[in-house]
C-alpha positions in Angstrom: 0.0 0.0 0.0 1.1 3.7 -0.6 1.6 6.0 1.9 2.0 9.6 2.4 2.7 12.3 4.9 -0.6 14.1 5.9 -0.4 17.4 7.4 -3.2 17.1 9.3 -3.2 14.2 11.0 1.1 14.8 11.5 2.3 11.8 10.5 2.5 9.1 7.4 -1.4 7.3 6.7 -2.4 5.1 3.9 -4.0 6.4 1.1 -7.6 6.0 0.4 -8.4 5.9 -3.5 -4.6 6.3 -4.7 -4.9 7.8 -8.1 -1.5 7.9 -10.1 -0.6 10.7 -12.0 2.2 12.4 -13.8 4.0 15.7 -13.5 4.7 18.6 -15.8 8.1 17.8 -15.8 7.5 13.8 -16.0 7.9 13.0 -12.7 5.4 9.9 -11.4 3.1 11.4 -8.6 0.2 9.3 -6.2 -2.7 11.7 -5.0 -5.2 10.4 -3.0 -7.4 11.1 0.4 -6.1 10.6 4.1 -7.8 7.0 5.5 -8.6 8.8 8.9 -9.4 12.4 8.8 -10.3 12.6 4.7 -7.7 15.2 3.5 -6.3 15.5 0.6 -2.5 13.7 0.4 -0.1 13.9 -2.1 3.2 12.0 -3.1 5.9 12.6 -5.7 7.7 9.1 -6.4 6.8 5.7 -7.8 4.4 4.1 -5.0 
């Protein structure tokens, strides 16, 4: 599973509905919602 840091919460969750996406400058990117509190996460990297 992918996770990512959520500002919110403080501290690294798993992300709900991951959705894979790709930067302007190519980079691979994973956006998704927070498991426990519902905000939006974000993470730049290969999950």
């Amino acid at each position: 599973m992918t996770e990512a840091y959520c500002v919110k919460c403080r501290k690294k969750v798993e992300i709900k509905d991951p959705e894979e996406t790709t930067l302007k400058n190519g980079r691979p990117a994973v956006k998704g919602v927070c498991g426990e509190c519902g905000t939006k996460v974000f993470r730049i990297g290969k999950p």
